[in-house]
C-alpha positions as CSV (number, residue, x, y, z in Angstrom):
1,X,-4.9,-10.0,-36.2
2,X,-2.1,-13.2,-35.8
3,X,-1.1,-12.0,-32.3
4,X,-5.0,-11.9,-31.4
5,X,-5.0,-15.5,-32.3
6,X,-1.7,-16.5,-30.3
7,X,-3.1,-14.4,-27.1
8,X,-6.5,-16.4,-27.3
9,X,-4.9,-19.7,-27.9
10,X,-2.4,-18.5,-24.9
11,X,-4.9,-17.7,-22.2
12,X,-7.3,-20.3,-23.3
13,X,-4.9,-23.1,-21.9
14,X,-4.6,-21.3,-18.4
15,X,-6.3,-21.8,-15.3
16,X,-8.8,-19.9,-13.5
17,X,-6.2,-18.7,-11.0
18,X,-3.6,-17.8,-13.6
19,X,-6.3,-15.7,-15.6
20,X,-7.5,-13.9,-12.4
21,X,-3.6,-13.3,-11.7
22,X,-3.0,-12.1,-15.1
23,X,-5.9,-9.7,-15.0
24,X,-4.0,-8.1,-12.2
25,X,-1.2,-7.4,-13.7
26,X,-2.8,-6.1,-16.4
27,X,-5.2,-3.9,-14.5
28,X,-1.3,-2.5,-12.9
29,X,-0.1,-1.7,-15.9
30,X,-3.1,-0.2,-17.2
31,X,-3.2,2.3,-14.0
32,X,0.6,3.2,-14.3
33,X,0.3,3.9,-18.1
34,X,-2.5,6.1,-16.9
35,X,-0.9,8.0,-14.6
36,X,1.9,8.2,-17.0
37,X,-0.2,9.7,-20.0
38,X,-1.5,12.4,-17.3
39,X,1.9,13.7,-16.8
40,X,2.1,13.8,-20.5
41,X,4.9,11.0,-20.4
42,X,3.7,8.6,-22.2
43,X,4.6,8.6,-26.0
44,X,2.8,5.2,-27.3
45,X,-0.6,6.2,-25.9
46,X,-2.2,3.2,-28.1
47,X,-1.1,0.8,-25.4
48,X,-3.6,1.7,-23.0
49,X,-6.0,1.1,-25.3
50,X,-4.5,-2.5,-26.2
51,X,-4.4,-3.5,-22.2
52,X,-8.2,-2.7,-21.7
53,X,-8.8,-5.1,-24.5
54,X,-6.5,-7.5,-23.3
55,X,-8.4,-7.2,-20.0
56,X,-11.6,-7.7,-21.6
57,X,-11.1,-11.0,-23.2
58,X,-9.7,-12.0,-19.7
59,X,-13.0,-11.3,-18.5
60,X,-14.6,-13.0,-21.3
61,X,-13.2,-16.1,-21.0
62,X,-13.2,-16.2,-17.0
63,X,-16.8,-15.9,-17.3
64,X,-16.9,-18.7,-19.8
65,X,-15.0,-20.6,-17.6
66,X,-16.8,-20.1,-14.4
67,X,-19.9,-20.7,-16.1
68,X,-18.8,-23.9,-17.7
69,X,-17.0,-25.3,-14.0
70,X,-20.0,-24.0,-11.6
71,X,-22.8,-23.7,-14.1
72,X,-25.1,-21.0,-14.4
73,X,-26.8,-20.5,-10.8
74,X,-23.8,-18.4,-9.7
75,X,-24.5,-15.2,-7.7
């Protein structure tokens, strides 16, 4: 639950750009750790499920973000 808090309090100080950029990397990492587990390579299959979350409050907070810089009447 602590590191929850220090990855909010992290990504909350970024900018758009560095959020959009991070979401990238973590969208990578989640294919590659993917196509490892297929293999059957992957031995700490619980990190997959940590980057989706990850990814997920990345999106949660770029939405709040754009909203709160553009407003709502974005397309």
């Amino acid at each position: 639950m602590k590191w929850k808090a220090l990855f909010m309090k992290d990504i909350s100080s970024k900018s758009v750009k560095e959020l959009v950029e991070m979401r990238k990397k973590l969208k990578r990492e989640a294919f590659e750790l993917k196509a490892k587990n297929a293999i059957r390579g992957l031995k700490e299959t619980h990190k997959i499920g940590d980057i989706k979350v990850s990814i997920a409050r990345i999106n949660t907070l770029l939405t709040h973000k754009i909203k709160e810089n553009y407003g709502n009447n974005m397309k």
